[in-house]
C-alpha positions as CSV (number, residue, x, y, z in Angstrom):
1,X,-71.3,89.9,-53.7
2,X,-72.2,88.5,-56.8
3,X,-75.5,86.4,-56.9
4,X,-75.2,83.9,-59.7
5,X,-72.1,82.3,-60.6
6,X,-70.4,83.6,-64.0
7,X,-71.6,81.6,-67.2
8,X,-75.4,81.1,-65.5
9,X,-77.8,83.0,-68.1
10,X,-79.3,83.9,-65.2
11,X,-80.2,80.5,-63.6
12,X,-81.5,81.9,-60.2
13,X,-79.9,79.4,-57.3
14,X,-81.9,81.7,-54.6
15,X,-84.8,81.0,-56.3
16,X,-84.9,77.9,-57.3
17,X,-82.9,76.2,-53.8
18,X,-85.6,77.8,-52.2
19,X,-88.4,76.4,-53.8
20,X,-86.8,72.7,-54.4
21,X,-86.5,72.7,-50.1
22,X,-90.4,73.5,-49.9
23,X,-91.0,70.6,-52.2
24,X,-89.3,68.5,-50.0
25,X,-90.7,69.5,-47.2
26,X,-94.3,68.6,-49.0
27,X,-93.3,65.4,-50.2
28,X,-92.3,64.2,-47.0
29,X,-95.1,65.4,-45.0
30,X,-97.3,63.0,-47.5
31,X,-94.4,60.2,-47.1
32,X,-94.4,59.5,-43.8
33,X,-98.5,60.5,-42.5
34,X,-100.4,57.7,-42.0
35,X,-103.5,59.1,-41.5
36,X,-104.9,62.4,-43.2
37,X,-107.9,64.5,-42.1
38,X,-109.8,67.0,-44.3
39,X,-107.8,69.9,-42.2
40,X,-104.6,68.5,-43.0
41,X,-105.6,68.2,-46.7
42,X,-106.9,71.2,-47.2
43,X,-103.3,73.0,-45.8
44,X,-101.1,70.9,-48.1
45,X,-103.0,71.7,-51.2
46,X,-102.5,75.0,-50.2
47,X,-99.2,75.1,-49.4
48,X,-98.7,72.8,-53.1
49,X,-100.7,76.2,-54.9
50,X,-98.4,78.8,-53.2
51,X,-95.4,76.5,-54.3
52,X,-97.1,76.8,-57.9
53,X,-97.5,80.9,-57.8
54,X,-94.0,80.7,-56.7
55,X,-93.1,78.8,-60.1
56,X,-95.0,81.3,-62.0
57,X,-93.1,84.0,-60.2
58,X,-90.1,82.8,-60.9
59,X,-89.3,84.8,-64.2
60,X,-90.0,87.8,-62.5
61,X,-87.8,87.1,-59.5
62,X,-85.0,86.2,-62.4
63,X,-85.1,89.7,-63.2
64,X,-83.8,90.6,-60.0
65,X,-81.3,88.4,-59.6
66,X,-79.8,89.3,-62.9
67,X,-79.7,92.8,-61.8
68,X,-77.9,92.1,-58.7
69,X,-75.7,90.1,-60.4
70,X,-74.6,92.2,-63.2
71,X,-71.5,94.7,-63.2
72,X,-72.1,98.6,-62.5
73,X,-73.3,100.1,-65.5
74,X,-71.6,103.3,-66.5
75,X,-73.0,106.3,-64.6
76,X,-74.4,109.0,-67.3
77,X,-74.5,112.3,-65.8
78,X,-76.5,113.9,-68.5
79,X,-79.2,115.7,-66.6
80,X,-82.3,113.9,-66.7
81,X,-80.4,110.8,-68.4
82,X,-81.2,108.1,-64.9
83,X,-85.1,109.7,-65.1
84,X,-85.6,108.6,-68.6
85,X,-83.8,105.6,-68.1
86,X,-86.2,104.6,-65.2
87,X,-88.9,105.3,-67.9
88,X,-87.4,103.9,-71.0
89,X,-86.9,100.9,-68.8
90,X,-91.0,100.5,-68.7
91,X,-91.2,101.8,-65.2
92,X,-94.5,102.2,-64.0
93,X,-94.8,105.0,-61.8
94,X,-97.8,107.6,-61.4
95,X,-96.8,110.9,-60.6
96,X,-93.8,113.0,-62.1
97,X,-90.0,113.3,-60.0
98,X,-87.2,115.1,-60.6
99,X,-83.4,114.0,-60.3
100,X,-82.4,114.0,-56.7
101,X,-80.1,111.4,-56.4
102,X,-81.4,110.0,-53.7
103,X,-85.1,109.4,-55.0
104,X,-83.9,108.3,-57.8
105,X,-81.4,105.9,-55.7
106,X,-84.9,105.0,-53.9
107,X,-86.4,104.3,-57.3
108,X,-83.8,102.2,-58.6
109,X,-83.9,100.4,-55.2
110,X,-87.7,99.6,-56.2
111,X,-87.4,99.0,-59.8
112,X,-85.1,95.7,-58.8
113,X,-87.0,94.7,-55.6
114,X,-90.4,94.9,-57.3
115,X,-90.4,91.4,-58.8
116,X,-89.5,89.5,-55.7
117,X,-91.6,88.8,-52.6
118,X,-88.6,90.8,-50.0
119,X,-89.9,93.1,-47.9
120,X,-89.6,96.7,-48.0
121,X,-89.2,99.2,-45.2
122,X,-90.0,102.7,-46.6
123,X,-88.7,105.7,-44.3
124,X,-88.8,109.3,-44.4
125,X,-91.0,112.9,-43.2
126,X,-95.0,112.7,-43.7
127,X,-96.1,113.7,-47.0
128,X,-93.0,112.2,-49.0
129,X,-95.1,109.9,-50.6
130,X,-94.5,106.5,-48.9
131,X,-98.0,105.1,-49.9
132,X,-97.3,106.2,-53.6
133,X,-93.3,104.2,-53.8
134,X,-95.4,101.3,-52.3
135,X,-98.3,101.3,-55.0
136,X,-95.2,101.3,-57.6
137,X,-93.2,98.6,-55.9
138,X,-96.8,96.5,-56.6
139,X,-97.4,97.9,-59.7
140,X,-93.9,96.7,-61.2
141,X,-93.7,93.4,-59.5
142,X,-95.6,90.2,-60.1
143,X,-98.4,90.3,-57.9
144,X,-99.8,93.5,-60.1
145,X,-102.8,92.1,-60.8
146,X,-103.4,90.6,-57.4
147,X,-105.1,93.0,-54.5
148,X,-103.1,95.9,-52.9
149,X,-104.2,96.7,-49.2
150,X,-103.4,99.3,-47.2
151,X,-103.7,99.3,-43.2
152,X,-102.9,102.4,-40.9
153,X,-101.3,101.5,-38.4
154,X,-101.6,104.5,-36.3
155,X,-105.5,104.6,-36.5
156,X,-106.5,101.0,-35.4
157,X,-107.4,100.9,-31.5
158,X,-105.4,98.9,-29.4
159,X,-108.2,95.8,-28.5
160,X,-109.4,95.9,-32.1
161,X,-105.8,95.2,-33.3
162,X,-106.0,91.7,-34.1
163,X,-109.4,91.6,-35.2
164,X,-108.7,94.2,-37.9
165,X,-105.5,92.5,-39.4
166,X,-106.1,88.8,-39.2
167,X,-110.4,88.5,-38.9
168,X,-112.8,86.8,-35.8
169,X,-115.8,84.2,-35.9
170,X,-118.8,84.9,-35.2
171,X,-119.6,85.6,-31.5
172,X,-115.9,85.8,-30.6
173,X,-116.4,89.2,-28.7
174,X,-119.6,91.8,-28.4
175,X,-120.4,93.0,-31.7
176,X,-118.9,90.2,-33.9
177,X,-122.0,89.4,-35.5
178,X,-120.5,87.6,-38.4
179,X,-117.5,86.1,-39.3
180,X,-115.2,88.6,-40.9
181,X,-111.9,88.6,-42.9
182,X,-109.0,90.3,-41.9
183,X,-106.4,92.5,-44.0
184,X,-104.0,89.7,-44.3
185,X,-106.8,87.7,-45.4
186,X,-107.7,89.9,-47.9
187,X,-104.6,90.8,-49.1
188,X,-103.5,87.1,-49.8
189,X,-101.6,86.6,-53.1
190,X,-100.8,90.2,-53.2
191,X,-99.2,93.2,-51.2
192,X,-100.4,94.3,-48.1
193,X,-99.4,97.9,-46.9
194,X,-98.5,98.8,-43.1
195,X,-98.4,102.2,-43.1
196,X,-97.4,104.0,-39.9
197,X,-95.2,100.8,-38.0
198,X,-93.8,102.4,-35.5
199,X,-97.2,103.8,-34.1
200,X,-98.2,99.7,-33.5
201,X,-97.9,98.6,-29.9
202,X,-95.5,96.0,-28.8
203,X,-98.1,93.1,-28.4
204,X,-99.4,93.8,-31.9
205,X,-95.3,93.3,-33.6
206,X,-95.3,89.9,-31.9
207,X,-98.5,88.9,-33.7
208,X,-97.0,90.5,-36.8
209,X,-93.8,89.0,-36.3
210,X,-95.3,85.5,-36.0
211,X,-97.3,86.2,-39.1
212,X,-93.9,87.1,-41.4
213,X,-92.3,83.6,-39.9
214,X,-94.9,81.1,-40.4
215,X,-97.3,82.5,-43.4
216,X,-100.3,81.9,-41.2
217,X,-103.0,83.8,-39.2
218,X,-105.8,83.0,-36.8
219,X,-108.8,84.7,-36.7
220,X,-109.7,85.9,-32.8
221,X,-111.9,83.3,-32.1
222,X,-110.6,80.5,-33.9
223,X,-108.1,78.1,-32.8
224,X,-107.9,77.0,-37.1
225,X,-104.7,78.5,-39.0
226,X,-104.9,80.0,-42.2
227,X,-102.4,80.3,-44.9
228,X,-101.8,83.5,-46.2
229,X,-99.2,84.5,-49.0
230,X,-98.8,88.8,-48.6
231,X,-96.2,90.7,-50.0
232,X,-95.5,92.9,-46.7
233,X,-94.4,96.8,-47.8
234,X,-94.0,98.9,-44.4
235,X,-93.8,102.7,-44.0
236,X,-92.8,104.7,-41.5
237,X,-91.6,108.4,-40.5
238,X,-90.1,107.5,-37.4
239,X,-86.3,106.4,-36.8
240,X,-87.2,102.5,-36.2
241,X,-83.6,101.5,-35.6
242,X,-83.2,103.7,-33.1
243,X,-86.8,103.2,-31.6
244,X,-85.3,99.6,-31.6
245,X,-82.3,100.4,-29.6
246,X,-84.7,101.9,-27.1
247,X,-86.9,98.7,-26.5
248,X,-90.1,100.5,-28.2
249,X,-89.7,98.6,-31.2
250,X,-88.9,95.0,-31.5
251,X,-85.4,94.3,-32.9
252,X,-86.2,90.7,-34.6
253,X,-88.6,92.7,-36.5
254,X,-87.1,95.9,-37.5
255,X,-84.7,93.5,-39.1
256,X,-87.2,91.1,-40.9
257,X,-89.6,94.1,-42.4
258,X,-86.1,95.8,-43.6
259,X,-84.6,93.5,-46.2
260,X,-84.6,96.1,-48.8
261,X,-84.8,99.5,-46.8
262,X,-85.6,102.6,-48.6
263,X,-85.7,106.6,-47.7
264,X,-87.7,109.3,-49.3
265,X,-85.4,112.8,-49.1
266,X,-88.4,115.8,-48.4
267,X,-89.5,118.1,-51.0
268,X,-87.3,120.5,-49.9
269,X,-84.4,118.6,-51.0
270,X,-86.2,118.0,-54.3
271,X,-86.4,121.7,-55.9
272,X,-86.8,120.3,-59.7
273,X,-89.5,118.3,-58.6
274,X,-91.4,121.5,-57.6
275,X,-92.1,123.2,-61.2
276,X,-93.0,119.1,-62.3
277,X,-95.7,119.2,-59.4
278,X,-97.4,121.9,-60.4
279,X,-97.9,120.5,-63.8
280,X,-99.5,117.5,-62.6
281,X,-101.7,118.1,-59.7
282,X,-102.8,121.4,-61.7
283,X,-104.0,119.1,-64.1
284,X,-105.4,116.5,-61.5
285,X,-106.7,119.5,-60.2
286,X,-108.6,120.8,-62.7
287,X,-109.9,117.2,-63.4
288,X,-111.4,117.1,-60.1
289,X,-112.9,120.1,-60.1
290,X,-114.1,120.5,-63.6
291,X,-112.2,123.6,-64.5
292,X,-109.3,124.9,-66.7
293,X,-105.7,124.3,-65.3
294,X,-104.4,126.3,-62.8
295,X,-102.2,129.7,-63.5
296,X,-100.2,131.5,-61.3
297,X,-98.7,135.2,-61.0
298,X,-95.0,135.3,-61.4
299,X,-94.7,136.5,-57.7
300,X,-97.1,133.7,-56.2
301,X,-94.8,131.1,-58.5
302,X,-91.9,132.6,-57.6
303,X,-93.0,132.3,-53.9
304,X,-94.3,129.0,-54.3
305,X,-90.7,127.4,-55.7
306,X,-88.9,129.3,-52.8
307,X,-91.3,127.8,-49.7
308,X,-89.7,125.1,-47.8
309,X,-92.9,123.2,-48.0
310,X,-92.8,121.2,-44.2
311,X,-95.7,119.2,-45.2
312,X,-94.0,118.4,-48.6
313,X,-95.8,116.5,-51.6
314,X,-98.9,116.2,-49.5
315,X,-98.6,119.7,-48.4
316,X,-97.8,120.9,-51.9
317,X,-100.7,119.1,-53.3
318,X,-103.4,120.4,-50.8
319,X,-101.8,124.0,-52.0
320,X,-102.7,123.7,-55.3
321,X,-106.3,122.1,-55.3
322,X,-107.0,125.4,-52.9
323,X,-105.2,127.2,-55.0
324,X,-107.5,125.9,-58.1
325,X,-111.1,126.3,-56.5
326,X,-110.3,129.8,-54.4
327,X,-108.6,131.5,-58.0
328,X,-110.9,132.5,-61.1
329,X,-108.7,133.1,-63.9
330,X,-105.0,133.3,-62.1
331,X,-103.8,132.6,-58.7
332,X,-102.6,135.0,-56.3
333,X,-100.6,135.5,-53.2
334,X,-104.0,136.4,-51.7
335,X,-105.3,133.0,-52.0
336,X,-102.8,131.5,-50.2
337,X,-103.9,130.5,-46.5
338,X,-103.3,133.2,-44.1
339,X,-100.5,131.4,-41.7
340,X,-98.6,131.1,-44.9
341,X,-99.2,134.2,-46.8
């Protein structure tokens, strides 16, 4: 479906409908009231300042429009040739990959969401590197230089739910000594991460589901709203769709956090990636711990590229840091922990 119609230059009608509707909206909220209290003020002018990042934003969302828009590209099969592409392309992305073609699909996936405000539903096994795509889908869109917060999901107790992603007053329950700002507070103007989704209870996706349709949060105490503006970036290991079919997620939201919907293969899939790994968190590594880089006896490497790795990058990772502070010159089979070895 194509996005812009032919002869355009990239004239974004998504982008620009959507913003000339909020206008309206402003403008005839300050038409037709009569009488204006402080309150009242204060949400227009902030409404009026996201309209304004959304101008600023717009040249960034352009790029993503374009890219929809624009014809197949040839497909170069040269190995390596969609990697440097990514890269040639000014891709920011910390770490090193491979070419599976399905992380790579993944990356491209990113590369053209990035700029926009969509959300993004990232799936696949622990340790794939969910938290890493999400840093890169903020680090190539426009909210770069804004905050990036991350919120576990899985961690937060059930009655401290609310009071961890949108604030409380003062005095609103024991212990709330002082008025405190949630994570969509704090992540206003930028991205906010929800690792873990499918571990948050049912009562807590209606207050997230409210949050995505109307911008706003209220702090547990507090019957003021507060406009927030947070690029939402989900992750999960769990099937949601089919969690979804079974009543313990909500539908309405499995289908708003999944716009763009992305899935990280495991390592084991990603054998090229392996030798690339070693490279880098050897170095990291050796960083950390003040040391030379890591070396490795042909059988432990050999070993090493052959393990199915069920924890994968995390796993993999872990490995190689023990790897670097158990070994003195080179690494051995020996050094390996014993339910491995």
């Amino acid at each position: 479906m194509k996005i812009l119609a032919p002869g355009s230059r990239g004239s974004s009608a998504i982008s620009y409908a959507g913003l000339l509707e909020k206008i309206e909206i402003l403008r005839s909220t300050l038409r037709w009231a009569t009488n204006l209290g402080r309150p009242e003020i204060e949400k227009l002018l902030r409404q009026a300042n996201t309209l304004r990042d959304e101008v600023m934003q717009l040249s960034h969302k352009e790029r993503f429009v374009q890219a929809a828009a624009a014809e197949a590209a040839p497909v170069d099969l040269a190995p390596g040739a969609r990697r440097r592409a990514l890269l040639e392309r000014s891709f920011v992305f910390e770490g090193a990959f491979g070419d599976n073609p399905q992380l790579l699909e993944a990356l491209e996936i990113a590369e053209k969401a990035a700029p926009t405000d969509l959300p993004v539903l990232i799936d696949g096994e622990s340790g794939t590197g969910k938290e890493l795509m999400a840093k890169v889908i903020h680090a190539n869109g426009a909210r770069s230089d804004k905050p990036y917060i991350s919120v576990n999901c899985g961690a937060i107790p059930d009655n401290l739910l609310e009071s961890e992603l949108f604030g409380h007053r003062k005095g609103a329950f024991t212990g709330a000594v002082s008025d405190r700002k949630g994570k969509f507070e704090s992540a206003h103007t930028g991205t906010i991460f929800l690792d873990e989704i499918g571990e948050l209870p049912l009562p807590g996706q209606v207050k997230l589901l409210r949050v995505l349709e109307s911008h706003e949060i209220q702090r547990v105490g507090s019957d003021e709203p507060i406009a927030v503006d947070a690029r939402i970036v989900a992750a999960t290991n769990r099937n949601l769709r089919r969690l979804s079919e079974e009543g313990t997620f909500r539908e309405d939201l499995f289908y708003r956090l999944s716009v763009i919907h992305l899935t990280l293969p495991p390592l084991r899939e990603r054998r090229d990636e392996i030798p690339l790994l070693f490279a880098y968190f050897g170095d990291e590594a050796a960083e950390a711990l003040k040391r030379r880089p890591l070396k490795m006896t042909p059988r432990l490497r050999d070993f090493l590229l052959r393990y199915r790795y069920p924890g994968n990058i995390r796993e993999l990772r872990n490995l190689i840091y023990r790897l670097s502070c158990l070994a003195g010159d080179t690494a051995d089979l020996e050094h390996l922990p014993p339910d491995i070895r």
